[in-house]
C-alpha positions in Angstrom: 1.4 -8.3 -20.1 -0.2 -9.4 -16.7 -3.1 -7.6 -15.6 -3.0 -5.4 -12.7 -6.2 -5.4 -10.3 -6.1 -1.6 -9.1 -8.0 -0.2 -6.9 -8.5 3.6 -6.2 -7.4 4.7 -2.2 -10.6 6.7 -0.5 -10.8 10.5 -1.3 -8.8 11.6 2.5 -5.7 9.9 4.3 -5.7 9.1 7.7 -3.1 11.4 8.6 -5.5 14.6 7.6 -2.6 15.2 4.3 -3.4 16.1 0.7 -1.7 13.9 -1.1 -2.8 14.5 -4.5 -4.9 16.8 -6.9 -8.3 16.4 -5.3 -7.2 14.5 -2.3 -7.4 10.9 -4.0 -7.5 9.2 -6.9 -10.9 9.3 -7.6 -11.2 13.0 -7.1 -13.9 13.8 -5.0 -11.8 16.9 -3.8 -12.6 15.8 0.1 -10.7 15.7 3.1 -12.3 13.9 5.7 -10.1 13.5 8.2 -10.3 17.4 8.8 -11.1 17.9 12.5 -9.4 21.8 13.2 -10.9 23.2 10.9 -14.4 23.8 11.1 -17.6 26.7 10.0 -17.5 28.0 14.2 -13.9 29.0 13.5 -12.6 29.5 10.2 -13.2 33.1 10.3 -10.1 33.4 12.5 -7.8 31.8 9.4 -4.9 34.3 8.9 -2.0 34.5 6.7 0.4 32.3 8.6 3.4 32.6 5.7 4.1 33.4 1.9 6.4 31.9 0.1 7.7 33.5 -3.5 9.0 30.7 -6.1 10.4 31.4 -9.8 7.4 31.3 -12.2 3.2 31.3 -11.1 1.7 28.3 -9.7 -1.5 26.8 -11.4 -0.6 23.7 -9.0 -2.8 22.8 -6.7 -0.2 22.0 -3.4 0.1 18.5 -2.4 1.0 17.9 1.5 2.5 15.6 3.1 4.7 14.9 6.3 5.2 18.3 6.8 6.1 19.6 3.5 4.3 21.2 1.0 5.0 20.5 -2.7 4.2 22.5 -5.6 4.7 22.8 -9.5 5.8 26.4 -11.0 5.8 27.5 -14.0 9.7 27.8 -14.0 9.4 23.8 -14.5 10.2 22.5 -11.0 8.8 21.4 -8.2 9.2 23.3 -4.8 9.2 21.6 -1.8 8.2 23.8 1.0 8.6 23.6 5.0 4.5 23.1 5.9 5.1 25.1 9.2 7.4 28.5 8.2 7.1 28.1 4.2 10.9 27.9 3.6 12.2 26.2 0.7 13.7 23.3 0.8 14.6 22.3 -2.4 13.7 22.9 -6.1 14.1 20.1 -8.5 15.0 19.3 -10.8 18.5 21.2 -10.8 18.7 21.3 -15.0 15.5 23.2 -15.4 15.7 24.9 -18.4 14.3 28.3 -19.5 10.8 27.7 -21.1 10.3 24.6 -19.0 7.0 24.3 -17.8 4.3 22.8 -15.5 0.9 23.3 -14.8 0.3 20.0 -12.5 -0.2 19.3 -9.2 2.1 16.8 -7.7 0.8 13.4 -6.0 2.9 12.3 -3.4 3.1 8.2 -2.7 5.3 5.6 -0.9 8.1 8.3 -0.9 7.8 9.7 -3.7 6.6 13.1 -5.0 5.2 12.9 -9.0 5.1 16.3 -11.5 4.6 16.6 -15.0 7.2 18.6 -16.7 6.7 20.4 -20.4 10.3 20.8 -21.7 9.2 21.6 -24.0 7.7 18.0 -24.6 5.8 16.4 -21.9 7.7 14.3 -19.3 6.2 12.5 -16.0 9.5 12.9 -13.3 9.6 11.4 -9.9 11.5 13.0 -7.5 12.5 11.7 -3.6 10.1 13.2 -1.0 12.8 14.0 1.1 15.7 14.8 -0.9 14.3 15.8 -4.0 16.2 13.7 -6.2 15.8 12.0 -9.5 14.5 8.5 -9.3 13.2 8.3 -12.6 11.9 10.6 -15.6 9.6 9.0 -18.7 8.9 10.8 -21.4 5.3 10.7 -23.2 5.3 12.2 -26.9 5.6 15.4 -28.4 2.9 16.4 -26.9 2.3 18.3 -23.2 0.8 17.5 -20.2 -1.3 20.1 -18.4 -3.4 17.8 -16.1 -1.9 16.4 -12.7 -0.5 12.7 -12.7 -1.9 10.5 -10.0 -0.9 7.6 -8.4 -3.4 4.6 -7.5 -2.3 1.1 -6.6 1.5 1.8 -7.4 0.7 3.1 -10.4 1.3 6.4 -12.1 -1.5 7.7 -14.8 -1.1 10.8 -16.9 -3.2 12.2 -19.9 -1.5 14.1 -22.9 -2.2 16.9 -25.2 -2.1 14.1 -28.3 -4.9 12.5 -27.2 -2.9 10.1 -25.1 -3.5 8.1 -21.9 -0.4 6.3 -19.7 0.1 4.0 -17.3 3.3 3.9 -15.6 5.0 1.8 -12.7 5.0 4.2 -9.8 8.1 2.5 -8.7 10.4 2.5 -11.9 8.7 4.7 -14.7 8.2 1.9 -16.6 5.1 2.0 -19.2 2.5 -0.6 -18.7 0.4 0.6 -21.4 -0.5 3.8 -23.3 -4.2 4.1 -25.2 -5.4 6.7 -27.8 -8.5 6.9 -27.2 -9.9 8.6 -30.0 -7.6 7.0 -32.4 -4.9 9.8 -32.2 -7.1 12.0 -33.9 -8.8 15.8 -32.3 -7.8 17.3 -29.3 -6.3 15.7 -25.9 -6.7 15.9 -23.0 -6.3 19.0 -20.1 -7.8 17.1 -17.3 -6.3 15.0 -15.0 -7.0 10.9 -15.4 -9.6 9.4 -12.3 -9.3 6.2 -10.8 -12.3 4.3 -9.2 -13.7 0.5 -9.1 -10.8 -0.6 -11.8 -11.3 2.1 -14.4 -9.8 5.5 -15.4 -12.1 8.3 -16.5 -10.6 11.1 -18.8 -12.5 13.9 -19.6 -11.0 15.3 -23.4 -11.0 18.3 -25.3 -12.6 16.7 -28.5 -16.2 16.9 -26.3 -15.9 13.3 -25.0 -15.7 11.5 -21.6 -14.1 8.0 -21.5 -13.9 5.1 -19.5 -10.7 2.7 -19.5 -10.3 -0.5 -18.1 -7.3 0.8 -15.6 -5.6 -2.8 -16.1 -5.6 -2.8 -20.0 -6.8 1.2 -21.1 -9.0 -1.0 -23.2 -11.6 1.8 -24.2 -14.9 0.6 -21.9 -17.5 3.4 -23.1 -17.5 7.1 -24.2 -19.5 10.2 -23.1 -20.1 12.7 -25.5 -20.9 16.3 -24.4 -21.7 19.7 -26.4 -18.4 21.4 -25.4 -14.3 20.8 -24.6 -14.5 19.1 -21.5 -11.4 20.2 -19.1 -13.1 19.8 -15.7 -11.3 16.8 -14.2 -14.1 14.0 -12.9 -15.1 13.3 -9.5 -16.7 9.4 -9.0 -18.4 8.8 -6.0 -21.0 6.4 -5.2 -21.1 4.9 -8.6 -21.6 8.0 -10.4 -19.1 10.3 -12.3 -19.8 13.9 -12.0 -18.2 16.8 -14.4 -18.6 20.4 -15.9 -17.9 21.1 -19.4 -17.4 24.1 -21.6 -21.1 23.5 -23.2 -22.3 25.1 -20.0 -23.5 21.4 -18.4 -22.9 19.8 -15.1 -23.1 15.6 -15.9 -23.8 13.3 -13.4 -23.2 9.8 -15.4 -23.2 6.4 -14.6 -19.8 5.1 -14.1 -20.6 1.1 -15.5 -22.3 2.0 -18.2 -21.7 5.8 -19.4 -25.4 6.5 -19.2 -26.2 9.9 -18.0 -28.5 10.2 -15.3 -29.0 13.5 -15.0 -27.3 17.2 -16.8 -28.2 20.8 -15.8 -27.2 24.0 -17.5 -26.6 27.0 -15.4 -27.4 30.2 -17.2 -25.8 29.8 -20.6 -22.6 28.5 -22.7 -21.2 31.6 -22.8 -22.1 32.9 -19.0 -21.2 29.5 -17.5 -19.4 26.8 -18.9 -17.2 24.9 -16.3 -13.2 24.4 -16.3 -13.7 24.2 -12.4 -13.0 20.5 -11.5 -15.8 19.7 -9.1 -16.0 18.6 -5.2 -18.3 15.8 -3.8 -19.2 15.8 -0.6 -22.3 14.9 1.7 -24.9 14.8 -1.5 -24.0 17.9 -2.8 -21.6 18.8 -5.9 -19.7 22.0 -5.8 -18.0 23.4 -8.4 -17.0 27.2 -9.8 -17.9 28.9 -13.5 -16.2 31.1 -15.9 -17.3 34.3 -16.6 -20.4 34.0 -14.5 -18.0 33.7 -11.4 -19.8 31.8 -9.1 -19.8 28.7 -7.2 -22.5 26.8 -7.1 -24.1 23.7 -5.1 -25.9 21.3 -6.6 -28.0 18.4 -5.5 -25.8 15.3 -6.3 -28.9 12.8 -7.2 -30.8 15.5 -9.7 -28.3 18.5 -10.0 -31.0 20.8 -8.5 -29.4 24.3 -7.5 -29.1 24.2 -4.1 -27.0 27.4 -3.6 -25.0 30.0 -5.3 -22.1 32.2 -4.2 -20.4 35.4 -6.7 -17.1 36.2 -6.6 -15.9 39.3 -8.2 -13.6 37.2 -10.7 -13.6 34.1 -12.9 -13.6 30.3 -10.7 -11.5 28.4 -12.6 -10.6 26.8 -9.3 -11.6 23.8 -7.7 -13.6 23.6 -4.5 -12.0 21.5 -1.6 -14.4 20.4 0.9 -13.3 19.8 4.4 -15.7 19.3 8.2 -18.5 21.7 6.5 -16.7 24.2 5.0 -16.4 24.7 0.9 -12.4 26.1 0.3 -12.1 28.1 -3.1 -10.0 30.5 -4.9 -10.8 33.1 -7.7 -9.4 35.6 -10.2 -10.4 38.3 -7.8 -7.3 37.4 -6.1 -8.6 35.6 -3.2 -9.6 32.2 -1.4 -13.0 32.1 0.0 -14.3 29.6 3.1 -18.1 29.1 1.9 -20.5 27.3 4.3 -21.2 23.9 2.8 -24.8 23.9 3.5 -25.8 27.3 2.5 -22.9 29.3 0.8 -22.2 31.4 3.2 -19.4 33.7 3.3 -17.1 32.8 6.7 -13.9 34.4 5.3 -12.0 35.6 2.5 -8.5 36.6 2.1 -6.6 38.9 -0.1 -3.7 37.5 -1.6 -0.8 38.9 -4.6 -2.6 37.3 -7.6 -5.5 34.6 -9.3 -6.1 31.6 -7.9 -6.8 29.3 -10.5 -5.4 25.9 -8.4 -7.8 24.6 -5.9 -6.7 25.4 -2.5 -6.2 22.5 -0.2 -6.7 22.3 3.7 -4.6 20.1 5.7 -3.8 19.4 9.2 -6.1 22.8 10.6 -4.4 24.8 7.8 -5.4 26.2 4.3 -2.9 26.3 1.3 -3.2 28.3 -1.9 -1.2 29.1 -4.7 -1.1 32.3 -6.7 -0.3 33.3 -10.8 0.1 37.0 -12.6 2.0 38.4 -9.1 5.2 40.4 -9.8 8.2 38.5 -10.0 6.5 35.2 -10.1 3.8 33.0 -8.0 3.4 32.6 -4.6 2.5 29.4 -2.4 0.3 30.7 0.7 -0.3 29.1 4.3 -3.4 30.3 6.5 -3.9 29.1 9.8 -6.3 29.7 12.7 -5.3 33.0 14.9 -4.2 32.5 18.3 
């Protein structure tokens, strides 16, 4: 096998899209390009259109050239018109009842990726614009509940069987698979990050690896107090993640030392399935049943600010020109000022947001689960 120098793209596109869960392959959850948008007027964001799709979305959207993808639990992925919300298409076209996905689809070089439970795990890739079939790969028996991504033309995905995969974003083709815990314990519910040549996967079995992202030779291992389903943000050198044992790590990403943990109240009143945001020195990220979201100091993980919600934060902060985008079972998505937590607008919407909302192009997208007759994708934009 030839080795394959990859390289992870920076955390925002030129264009202003959101290409992928947590706007890049190494997850910072960050759109930089984000000029509309902004903490002087995003109290003007309105409901701009709601689109209702077969089965609740846990997918974070992924946007992209005007259209809007996202997974639903009836196993397909809906691609949405960005600017009224109609559908376009819904792939694939054999979806079968009990089909499944929880991911978030990463759209590259014209292609949109989803993994699909059907009711074994399958990584499909679908044509932007047409929605058809370019390829499908199976993985094992097992499922896939965190989002593929797509770094250097090529396609990684994390398994319930404690399983690891690199594909060929172009054909499907496997270029390697690791076990990283010998097969043995619990998987992985994270999605895989890719930054300065390795992948980082955060696993249910209280460990955080590191692969090399040519090879998935196993580099080093984190072990934490707790299932670990908060997918990792690197930035700077440093991988940051929450954890069911109630932690926030900040570890190096070289050598897997940590450099710094905090604990916010206690296991069972915090623990973290909240993927977190990195932006500007700070680290934001939501809690369970404490249902907050906090800001932390990104060199010492001091508390910098905290914001309640009347609901669980399973959902993963965006970050976007000074404003902190996040959604909550209290059925609604919140615009928190970055540097202080403050409360700039919240909207109502049909049911929990677990799945980060994303903000693109001057707009906000969320999606929604437990709504009557199924999920709904929302768009908010700026009031005229």
């Amino acid at each position: 096998m030839t080795p394959l120098v990859v390289s992870a793209p920076a955390s925002a596109v030129t264009t202003g899209d959101w290409t992928q869960f947590r706007n890049g392959a190494d997850h910072q959850g960050v759109n930089t390009a984000e000029t509309v948008l902004s903490p002087s007027n995003v109290g003007r964001l309105r409901q701009q259109w709601v689109t209702n799709i077969a089965g609740s979305v846990w997918s974070s959207p992924a946007i992209a050239d005007g259209r809007v993808y996202a997974g639903g639990l009836d196993g397909r992925l809906h691609a949405l018109d960005a600017a009224t919300g109609q559908e376009m298409w819904a792939k694939p076209d054999d979806a079968l009842a009990g089909d499944w996905t929880f991911t978030s689809p990463a759209v590259g070089d014209g292609l949109v990726y989803l993994g699909i439970n059907r009711p074994a795990g399958e990584i499909w890739a679908f044509d932007a614009v047409t929605g058809a079939t370019r390829w499908r790969a199976g993985t094992s028996i097992s499922n896939i509940n965190g989002s593929p991504v797509v770094a250097g033309g090529v396609v990684y995905a994390a398994t319930t069987e404690d399983q690891v995969l690199a594909l060929d974003a172009a054909t499907g083709a496997r270029i390697w698979e690791a076990k990283p815990n010998g097969g043995r314990g619990s998987g992985f519910y994270s999605s895989p990050t890719v930054a300065g040549g390795k992948v980082f996967a955060a696993s249910l079995n209280h460990q955080v690896y590191a692969l090399d992202a040519a090879t998935g030779a196993v580099l080093w291992s984190f072990q934490t107090g707790g299932h670990n389903s908060s997918t990792p943000a690197v930035v700077d050198g440093t991988v940051y993640f929450g954890s069911r044992d109630g932690f926030v790590y900040a570890v190096d990403a070289e050598t897997g030392a940590q450099r710094w943990r905090v604990q916010y109240g206690t296991n069972i009143l915090a623990s973290f399935q909240s993927s977190p945001a990195v932006a500007n020195g700070t680290v934001y990220i939501g809690t369970n049943n404490d249902r907050r979201v906090l800001a932390l100091d990104a060199a010492t993980g001091a508390v910098r600010w905290s914001f309640r919600t009347a609901g669980v934060v399973m959902s993963s902060p965006a970050v976007a020109n000074g404003v902190v985008y996040v959604g909550s079972d209290d059925r609604s998505v919140y615009a928190l000022r970055a540097t202080n937590g403050q409360r700039l607008m919240s909207a109502r919407v049909s049911g929990a947001v677990d799945s980060g909302p994303v903000v693109a192009q001057g707009k906000v997208y969320a999606g929604t689960y437990g709504d009557t007759g199924g999920g709904n994708v929302y768009s908010f934009a700026l009031r005229r």
